[in-house]
Backbone as CSV, one residue per row, in Angstrom:
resi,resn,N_x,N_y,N_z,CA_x,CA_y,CA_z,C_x,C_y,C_z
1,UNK,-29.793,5.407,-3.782,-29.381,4.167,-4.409,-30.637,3.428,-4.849
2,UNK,-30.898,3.148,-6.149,-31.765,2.699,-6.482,-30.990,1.264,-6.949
3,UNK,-31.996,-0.038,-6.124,-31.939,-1.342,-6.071,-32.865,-1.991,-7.299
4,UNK,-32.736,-2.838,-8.094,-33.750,-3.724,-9.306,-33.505,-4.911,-8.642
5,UNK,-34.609,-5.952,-8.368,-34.556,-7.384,-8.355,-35.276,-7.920,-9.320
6,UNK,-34.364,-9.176,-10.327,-35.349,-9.569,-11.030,-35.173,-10.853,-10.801
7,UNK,-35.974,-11.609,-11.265,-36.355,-12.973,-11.306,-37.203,-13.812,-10.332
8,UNK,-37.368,-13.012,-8.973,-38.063,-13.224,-7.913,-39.575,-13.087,-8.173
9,UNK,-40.365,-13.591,-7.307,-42.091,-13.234,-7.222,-42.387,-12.012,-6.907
10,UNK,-43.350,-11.034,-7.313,-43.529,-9.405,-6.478,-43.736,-9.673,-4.709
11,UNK,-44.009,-10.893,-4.276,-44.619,-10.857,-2.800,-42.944,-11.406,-1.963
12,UNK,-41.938,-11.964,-2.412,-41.621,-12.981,-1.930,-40.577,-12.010,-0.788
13,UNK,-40.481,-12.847,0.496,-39.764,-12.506,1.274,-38.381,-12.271,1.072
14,UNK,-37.653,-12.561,0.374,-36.446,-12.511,-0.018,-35.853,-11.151,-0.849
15,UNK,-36.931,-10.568,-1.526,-36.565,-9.064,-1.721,-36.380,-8.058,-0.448
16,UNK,-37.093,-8.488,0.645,-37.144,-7.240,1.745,-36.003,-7.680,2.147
17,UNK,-35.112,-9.061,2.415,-33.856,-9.426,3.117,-32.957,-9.288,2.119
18,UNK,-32.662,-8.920,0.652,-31.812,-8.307,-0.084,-32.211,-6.999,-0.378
19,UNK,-33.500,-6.508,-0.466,-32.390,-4.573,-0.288,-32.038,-4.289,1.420
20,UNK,-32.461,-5.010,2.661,-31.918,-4.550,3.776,-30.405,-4.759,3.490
21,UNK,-30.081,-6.403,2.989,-28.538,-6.226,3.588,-27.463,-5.378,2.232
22,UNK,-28.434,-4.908,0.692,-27.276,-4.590,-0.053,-27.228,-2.867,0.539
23,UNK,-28.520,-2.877,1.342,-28.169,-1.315,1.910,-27.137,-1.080,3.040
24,UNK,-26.806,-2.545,3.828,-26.060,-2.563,5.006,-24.524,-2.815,3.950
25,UNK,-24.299,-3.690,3.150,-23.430,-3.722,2.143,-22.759,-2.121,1.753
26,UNK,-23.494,-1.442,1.438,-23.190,-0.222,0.769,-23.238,0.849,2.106
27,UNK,-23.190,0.420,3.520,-23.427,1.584,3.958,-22.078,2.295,4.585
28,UNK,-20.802,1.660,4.666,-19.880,2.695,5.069,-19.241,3.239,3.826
29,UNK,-19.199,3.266,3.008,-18.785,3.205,1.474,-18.809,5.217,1.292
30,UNK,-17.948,5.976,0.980,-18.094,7.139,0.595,-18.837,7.419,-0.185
31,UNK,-18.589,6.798,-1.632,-19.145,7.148,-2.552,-20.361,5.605,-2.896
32,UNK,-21.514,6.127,-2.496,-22.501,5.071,-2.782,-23.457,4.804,-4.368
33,UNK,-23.355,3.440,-4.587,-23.774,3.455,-5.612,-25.033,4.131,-6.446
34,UNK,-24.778,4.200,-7.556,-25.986,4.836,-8.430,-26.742,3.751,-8.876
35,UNK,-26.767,2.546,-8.993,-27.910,1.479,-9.105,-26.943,0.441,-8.846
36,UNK,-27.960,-0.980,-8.243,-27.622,-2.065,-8.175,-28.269,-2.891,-8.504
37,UNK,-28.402,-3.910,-8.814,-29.327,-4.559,-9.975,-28.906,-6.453,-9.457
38,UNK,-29.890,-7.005,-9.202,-29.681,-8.312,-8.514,-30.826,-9.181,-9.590
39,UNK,-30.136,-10.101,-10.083,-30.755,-10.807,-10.596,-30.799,-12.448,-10.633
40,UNK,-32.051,-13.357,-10.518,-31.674,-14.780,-10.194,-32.323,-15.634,-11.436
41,UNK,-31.842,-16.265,-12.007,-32.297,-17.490,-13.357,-32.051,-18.686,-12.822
42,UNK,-32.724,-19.457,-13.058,-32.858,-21.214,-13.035,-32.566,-21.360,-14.595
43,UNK,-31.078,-21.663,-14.489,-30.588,-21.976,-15.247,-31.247,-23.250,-16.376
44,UNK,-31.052,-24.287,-15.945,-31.549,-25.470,-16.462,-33.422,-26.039,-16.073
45,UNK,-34.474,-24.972,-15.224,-35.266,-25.459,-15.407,-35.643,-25.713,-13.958
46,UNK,-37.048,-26.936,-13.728,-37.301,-27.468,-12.577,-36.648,-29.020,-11.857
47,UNK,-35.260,-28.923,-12.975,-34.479,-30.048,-12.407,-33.923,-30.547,-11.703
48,UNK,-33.804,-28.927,-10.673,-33.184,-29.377,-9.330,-31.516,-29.672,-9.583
49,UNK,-30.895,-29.355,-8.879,-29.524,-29.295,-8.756,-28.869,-28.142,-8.243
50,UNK,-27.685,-27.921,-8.576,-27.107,-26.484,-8.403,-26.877,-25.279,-9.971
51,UNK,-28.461,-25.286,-9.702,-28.541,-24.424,-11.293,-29.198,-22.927,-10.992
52,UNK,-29.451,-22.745,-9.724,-29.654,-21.354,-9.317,-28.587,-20.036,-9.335
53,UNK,-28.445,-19.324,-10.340,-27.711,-18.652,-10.506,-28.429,-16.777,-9.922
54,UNK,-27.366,-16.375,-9.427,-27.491,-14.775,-8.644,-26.547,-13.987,-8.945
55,UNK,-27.405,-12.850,-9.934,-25.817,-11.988,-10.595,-26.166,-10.687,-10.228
56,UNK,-24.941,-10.164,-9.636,-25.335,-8.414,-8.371,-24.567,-7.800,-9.530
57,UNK,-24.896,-6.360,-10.513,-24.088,-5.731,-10.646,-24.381,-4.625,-10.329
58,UNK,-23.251,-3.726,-9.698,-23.135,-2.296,-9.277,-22.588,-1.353,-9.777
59,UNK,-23.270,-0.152,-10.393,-22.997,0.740,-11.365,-22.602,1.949,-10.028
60,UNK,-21.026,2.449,-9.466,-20.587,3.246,-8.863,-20.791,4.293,-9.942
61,UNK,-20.323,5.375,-8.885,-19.927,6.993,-9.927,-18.525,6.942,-10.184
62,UNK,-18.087,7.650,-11.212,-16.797,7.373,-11.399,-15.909,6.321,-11.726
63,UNK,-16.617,5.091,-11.587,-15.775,3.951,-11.782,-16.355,2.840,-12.482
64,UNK,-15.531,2.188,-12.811,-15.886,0.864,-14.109,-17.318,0.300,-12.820
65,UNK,-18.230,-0.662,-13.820,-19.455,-1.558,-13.172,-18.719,-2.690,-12.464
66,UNK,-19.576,-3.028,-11.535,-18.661,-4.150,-10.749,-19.919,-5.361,-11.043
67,UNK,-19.501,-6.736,-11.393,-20.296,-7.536,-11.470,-19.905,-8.924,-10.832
68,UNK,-20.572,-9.015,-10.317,-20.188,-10.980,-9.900,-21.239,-11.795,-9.714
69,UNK,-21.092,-13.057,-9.532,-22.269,-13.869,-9.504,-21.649,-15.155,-8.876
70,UNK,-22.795,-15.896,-8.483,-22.708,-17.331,-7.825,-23.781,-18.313,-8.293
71,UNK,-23.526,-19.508,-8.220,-24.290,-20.311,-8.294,-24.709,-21.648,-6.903
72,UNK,-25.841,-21.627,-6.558,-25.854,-22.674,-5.555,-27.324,-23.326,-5.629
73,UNK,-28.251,-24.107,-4.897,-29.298,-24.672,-4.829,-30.449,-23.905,-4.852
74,UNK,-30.389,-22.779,-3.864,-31.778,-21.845,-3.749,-30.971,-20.384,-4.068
75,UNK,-32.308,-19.598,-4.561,-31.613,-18.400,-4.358,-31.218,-17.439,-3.246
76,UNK,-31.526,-17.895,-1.697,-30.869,-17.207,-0.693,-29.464,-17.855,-0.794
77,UNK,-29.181,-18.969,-0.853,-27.720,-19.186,-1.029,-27.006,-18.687,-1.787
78,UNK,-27.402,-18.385,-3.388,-26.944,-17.970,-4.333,-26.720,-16.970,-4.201
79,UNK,-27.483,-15.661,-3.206,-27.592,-14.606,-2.989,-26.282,-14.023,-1.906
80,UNK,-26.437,-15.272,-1.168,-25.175,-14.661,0.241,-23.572,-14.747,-0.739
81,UNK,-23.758,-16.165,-1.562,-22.255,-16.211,-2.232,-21.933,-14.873,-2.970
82,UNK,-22.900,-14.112,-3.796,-22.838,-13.338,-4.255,-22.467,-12.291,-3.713
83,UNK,-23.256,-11.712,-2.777,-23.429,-10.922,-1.589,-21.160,-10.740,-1.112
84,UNK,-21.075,-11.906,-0.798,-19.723,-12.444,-0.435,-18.832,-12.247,-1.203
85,UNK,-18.606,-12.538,-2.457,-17.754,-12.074,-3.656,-18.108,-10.643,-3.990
86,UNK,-18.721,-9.955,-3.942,-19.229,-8.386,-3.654,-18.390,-7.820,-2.675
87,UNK,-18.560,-8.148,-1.962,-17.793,-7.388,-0.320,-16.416,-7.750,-0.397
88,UNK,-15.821,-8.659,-1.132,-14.318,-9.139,-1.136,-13.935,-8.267,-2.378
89,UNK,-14.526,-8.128,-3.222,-14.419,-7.108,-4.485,-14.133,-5.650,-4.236
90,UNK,-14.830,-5.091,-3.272,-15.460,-4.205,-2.780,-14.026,-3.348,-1.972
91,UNK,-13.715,-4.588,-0.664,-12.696,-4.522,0.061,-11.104,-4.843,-0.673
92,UNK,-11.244,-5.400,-1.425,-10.050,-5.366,-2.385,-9.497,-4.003,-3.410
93,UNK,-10.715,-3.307,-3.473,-10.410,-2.223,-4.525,-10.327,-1.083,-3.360
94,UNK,-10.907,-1.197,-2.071,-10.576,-0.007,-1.218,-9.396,-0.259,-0.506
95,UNK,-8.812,-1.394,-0.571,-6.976,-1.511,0.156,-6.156,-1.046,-1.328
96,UNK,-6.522,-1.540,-2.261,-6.189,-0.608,-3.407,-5.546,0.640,-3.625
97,UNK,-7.047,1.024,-3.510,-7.153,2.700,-3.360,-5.979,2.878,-1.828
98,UNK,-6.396,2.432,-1.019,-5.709,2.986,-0.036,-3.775,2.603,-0.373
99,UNK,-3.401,1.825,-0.670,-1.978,1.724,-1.184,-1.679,2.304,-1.786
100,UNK,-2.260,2.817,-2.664,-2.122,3.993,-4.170,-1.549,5.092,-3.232
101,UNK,-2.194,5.452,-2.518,-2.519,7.042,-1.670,-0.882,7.150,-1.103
102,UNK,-0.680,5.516,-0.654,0.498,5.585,0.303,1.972,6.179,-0.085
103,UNK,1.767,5.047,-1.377,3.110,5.070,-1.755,3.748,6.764,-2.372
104,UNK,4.731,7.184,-2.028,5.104,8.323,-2.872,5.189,8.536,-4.079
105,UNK,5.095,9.228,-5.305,4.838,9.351,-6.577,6.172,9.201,-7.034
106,UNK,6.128,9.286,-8.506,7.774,8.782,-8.817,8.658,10.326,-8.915
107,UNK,7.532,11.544,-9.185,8.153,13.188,-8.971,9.008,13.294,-7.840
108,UNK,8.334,12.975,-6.603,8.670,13.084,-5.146,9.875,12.078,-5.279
109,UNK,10.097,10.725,-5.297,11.058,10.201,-5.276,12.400,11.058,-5.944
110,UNK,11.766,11.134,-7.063,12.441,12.097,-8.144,13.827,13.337,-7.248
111,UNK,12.924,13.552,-7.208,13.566,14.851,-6.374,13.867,14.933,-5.257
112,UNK,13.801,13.942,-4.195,14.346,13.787,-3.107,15.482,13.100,-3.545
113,UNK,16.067,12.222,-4.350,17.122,11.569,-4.514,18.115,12.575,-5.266
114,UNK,17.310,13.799,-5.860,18.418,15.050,-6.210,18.871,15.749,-4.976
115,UNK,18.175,16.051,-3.802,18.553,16.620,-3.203,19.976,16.496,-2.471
116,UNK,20.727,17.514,-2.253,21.608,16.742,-1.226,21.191,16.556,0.182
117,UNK,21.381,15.639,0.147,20.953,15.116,2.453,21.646,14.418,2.727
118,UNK,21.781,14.238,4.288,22.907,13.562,4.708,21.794,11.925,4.904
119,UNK,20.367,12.114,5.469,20.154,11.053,5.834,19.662,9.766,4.466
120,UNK,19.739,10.189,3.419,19.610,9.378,2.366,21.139,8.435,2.055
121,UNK,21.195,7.224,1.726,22.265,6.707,1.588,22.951,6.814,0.438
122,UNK,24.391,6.992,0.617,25.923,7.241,-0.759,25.208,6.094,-1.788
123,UNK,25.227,6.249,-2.789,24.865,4.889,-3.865,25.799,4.974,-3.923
124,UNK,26.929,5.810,-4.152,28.501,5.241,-4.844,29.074,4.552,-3.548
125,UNK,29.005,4.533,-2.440,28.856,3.469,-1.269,28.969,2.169,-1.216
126,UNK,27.944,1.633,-1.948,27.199,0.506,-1.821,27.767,-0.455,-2.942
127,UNK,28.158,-1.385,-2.156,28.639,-2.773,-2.827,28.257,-3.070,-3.911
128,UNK,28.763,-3.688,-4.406,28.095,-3.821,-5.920,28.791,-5.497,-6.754
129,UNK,27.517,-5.848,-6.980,27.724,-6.996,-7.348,28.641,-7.527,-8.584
130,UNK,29.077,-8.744,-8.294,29.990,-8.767,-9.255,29.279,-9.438,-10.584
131,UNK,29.851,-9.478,-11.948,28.769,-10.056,-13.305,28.513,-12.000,-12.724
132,UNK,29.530,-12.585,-12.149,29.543,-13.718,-12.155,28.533,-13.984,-10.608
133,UNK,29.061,-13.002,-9.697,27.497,-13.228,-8.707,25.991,-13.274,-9.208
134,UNK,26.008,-11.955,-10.077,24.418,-11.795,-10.618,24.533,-13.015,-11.676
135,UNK,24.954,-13.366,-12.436,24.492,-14.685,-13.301,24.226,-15.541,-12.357
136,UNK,25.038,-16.033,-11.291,24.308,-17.093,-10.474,22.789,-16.548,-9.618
137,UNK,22.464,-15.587,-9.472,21.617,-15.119,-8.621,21.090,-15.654,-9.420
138,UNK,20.531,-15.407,-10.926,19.160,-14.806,-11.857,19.382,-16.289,-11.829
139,UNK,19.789,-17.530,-12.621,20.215,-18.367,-12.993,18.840,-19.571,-12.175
C-alpha cells in the first residue's frame, strides 16, 4: 500500500501518526488498498478559523475510488474527522457486501417456489384482500 501526504512539512510529526493509523485503518480489510493519498489545504489562508481542510482518497482493486474529507481548525483534527468518515464508509460498504451474500438470488427463489413442498405455504390459501380494503390501506 503505497500512502502520498500532501500539504504537510517533509519533517512534521503528523505524517508518522497518519501512515501508522491509515495502516491500522486498512489492516483487517481483505483486499488492501493500491494507494491512498491524504491531502490538507488552508483553504482561506493565515486567517484562522475552521478553514483546514483533509481529503483521504482510496484507490481499492476492483472497486470505484473512495473519497471523503473534513474540515476543522488544525490538521490533526481535520485528519481524525476524515479518518472517521473513512471507516464509516468503509464499514458501510462491508455490511453491504455482506447482505448481498445473504440474501438468496431471484433463480433460487425462482425455483424453489416451482417446486412442489409441503413446507412452503398454499398462495391459493391465503386471504386476500378486498379492492375497498387496499384503497384504504394505500390511501
Amino acid at each position: 500500500m503505497n500512502i502520498e501526504i500532501g500539504g504537510l512539512s517533509a519533517r512534521s510529526t503528523l505524517r508518522a501518526f497518519i501512515t501508522r493509523k491509515m495502516a491500522e485503518t486498512f489492516a483487517g480489510l481483505a483486499r488492501q488498498p493500491i494507494a491512498v493519498r491524504v491531502g490538507f489545504v488552508d483553504e482561506n489562508g493565515p486567517k484562522g478559523g475552521v478553514d483546514i481542510r483533509c481529503g483521504i482518497n482510496v484507490d481499492l482493486p476492483r472497486r470505484a475510488p473512495i473519497h471523503v474529507e473534513e474540515r476543522a481548525e488544525t490538521p490533526r483534527l481535520a485528519f481524525d474527522g476524515a479518518r472517521l468518515a473513512l471507516e464509516t464508509r468503509i464499514q458501510r460498504e462491508r455490511e453491504r457486501g455482506r447482505s448481498e451474500r445473504r440474501r438468496p438470488k431471484k433463480y433460487y427463489l425462482a425455483k424453489r417456489l416451482l417446486m412442489p413442498d409441503e413446507t412452503t405455504p398454499k398462495l391459493e390459501n391465503a386471504p386476500r384482500r378486498t379492492r375497498r380494503a387496499a384503497l384504504r390501506k394505500s390511501a
